[in-house]
ROSE-4610 file (N, C-alpha, C; in Angstrom, 1 decimal, always signed):
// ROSE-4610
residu = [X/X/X/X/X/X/X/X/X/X/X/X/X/X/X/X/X/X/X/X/X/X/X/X/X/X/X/X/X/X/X/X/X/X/X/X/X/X/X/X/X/X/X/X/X/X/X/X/X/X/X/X/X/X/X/X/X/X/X/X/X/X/X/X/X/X/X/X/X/X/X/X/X/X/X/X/X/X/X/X/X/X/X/X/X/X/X/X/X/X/X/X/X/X/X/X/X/X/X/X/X/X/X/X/X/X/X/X/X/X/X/X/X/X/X/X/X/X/X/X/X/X/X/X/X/X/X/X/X/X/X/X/X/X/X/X/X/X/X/X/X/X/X/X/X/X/X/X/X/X/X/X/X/X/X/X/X/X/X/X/X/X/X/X/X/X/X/X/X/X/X/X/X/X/X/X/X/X/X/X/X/X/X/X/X/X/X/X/X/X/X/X/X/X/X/X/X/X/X/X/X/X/X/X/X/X/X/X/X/X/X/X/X/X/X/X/X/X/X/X/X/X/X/X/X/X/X/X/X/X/X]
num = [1/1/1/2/2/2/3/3/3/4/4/4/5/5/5/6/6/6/7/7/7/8/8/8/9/9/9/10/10/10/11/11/11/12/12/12/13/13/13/14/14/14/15/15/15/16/16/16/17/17/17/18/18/18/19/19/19/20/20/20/21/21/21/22/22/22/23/23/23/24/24/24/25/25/25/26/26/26/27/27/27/28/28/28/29/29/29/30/30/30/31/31/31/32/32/32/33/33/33/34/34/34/35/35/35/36/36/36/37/37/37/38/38/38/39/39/39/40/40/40/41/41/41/42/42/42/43/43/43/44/44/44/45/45/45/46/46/46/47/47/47/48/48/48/49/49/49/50/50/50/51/51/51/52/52/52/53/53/53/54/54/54/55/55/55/56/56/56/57/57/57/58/58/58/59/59/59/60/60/60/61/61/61/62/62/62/63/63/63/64/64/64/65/65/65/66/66/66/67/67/67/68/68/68/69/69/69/70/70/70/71/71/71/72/72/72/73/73/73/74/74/74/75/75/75/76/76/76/77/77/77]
x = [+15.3/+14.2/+14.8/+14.0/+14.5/+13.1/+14.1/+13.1/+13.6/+12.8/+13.0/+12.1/+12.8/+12.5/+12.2/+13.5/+13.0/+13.6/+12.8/+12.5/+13.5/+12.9/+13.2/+13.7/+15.5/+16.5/+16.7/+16.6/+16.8/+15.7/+14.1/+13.7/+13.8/+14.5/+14.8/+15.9/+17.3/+17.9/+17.6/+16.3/+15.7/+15.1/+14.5/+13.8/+15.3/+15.6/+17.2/+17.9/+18.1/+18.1/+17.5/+16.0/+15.0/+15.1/+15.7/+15.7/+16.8/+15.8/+16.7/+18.2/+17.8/+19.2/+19.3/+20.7/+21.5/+20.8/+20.8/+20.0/+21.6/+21.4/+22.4/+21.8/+23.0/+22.7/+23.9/+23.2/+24.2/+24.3/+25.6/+26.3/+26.0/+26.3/+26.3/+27.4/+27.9/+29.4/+29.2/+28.1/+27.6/+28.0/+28.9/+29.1/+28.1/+28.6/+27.1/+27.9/+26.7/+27.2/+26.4/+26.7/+26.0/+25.3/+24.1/+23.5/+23.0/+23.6/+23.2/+24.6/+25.6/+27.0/+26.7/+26.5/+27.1/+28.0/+29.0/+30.1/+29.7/+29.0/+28.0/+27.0/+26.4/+25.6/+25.7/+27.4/+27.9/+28.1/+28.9/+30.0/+28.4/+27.5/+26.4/+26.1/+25.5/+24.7/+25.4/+27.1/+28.1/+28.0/+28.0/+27.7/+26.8/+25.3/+24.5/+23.2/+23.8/+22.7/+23.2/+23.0/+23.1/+22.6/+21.2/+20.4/+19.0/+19.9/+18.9/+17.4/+17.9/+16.8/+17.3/+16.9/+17.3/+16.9/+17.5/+16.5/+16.0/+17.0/+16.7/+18.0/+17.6/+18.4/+17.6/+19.1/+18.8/+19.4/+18.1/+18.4/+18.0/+19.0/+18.8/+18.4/+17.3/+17.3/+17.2/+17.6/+17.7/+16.3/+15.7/+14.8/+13.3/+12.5/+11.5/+10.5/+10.9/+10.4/+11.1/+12.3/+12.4/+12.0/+12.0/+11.3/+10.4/+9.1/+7.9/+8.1/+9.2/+9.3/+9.5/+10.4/+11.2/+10.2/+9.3/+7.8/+6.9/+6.4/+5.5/+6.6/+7.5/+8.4/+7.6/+8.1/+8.0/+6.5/+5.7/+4.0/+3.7/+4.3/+3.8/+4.4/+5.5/+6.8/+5.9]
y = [-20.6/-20.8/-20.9/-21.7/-21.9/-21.1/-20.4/-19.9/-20.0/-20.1/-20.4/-19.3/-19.5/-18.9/-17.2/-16.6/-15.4/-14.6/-13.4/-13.4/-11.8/-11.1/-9.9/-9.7/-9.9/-9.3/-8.1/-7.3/-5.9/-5.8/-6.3/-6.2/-7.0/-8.2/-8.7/-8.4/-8.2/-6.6/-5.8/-5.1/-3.7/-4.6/-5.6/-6.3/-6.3/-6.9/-7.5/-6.4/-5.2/-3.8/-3.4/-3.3/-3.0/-3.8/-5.1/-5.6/-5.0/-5.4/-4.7/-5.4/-6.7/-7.6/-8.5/-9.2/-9.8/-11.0/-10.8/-12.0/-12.5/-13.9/-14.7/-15.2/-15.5/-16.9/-18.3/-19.0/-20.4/-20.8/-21.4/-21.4/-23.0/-23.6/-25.2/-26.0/-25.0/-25.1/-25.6/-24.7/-24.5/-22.9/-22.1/-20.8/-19.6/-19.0/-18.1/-16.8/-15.9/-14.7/-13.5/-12.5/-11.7/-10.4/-10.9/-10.2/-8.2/-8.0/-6.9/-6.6/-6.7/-6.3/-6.2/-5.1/-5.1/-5.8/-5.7/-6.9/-8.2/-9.2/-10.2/-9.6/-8.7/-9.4/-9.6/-8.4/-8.6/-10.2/-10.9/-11.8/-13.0/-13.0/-14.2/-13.8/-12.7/-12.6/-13.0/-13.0/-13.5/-15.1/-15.9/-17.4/-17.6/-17.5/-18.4/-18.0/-16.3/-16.0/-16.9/-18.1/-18.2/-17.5/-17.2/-17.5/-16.2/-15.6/-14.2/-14.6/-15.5/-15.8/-16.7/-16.7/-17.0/-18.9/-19.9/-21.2/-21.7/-21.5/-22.0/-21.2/-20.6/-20.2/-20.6/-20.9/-20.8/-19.3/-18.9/-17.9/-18.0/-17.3/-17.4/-15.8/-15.6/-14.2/-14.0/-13.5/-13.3/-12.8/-11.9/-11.2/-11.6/-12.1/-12.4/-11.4/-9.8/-8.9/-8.9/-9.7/-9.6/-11.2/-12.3/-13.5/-13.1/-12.5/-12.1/-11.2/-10.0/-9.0/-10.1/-10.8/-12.3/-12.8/-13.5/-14.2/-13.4/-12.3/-11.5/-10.7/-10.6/-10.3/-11.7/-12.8/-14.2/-14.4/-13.8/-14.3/-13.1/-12.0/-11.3/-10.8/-11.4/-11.8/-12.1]
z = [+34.3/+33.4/+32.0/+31.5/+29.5/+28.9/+28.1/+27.2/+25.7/+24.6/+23.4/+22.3/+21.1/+19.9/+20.0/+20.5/+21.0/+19.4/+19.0/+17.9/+18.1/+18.8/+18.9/+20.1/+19.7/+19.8/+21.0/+20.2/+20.6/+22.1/+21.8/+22.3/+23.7/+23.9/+24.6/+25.7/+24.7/+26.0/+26.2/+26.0/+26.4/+27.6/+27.5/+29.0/+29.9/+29.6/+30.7/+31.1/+30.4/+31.0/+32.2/+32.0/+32.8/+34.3/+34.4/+35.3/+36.8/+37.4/+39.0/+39.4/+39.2/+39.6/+38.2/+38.5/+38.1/+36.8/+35.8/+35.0/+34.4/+34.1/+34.2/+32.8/+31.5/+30.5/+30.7/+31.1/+31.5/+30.2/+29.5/+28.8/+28.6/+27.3/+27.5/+28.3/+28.9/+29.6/+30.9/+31.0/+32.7/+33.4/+32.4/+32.4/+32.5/+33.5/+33.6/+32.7/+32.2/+31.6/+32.0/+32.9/+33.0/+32.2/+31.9/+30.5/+31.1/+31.9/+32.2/+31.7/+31.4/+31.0/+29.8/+28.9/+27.5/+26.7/+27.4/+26.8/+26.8/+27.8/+27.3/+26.7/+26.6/+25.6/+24.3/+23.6/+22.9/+22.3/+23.5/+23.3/+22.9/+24.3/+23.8/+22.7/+22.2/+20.5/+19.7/+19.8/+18.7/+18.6/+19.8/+20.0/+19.8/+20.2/+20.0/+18.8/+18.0/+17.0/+15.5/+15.4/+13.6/+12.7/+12.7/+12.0/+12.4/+13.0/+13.3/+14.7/+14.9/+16.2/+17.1/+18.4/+19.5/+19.9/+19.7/+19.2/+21.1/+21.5/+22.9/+23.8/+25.2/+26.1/+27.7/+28.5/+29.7/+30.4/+31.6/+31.7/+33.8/+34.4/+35.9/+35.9/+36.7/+37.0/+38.9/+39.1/+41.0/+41.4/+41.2/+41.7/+40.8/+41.6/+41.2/+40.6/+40.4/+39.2/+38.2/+38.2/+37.4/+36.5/+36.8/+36.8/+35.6/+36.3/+35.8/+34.3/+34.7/+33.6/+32.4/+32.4/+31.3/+30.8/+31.7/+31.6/+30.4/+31.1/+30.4/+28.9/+29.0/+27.3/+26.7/+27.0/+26.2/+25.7/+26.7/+26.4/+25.6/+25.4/+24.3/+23.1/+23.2/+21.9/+20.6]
């Protein structure tokens, strides 16, 4: 799934946290990064924040609660 202009940060790995399985950010590489690891999230926020907000990410999540959990962050972002 692509999701864009994600504003709140913080709030966005508090969702990715919450999730049961594996959420994935594919890289422009084609590199997956597992965003449940601290250390990515570290390493992604260092690459792709310029500018204090998120402009566009692709994101694989495994488990379809967690799908939805991603979904519903973005619709009330």
């Amino acid at each position: 799934m692509k999701i864009d202009n994600i504003k709140d940060i913080d709030g966005f790995f508090k969702v990715v946290d919450q999730c049961k399985g594996k959420v994935e950010l594919v890289t422009g590489e084609g590199d997956r990064l597992n965003l449940k690891s601290k250390l990515s999230q570290y390493v992604s926020m260092a690459k792709i924040f310029s500018n204090g907000a998120i402009p566009e990410l692709e994101l694989i999540a495994h488990e379809k609660e967690d799908v939805d959990r991603l979904i519903n962050f973005m619709m009330n972002e």
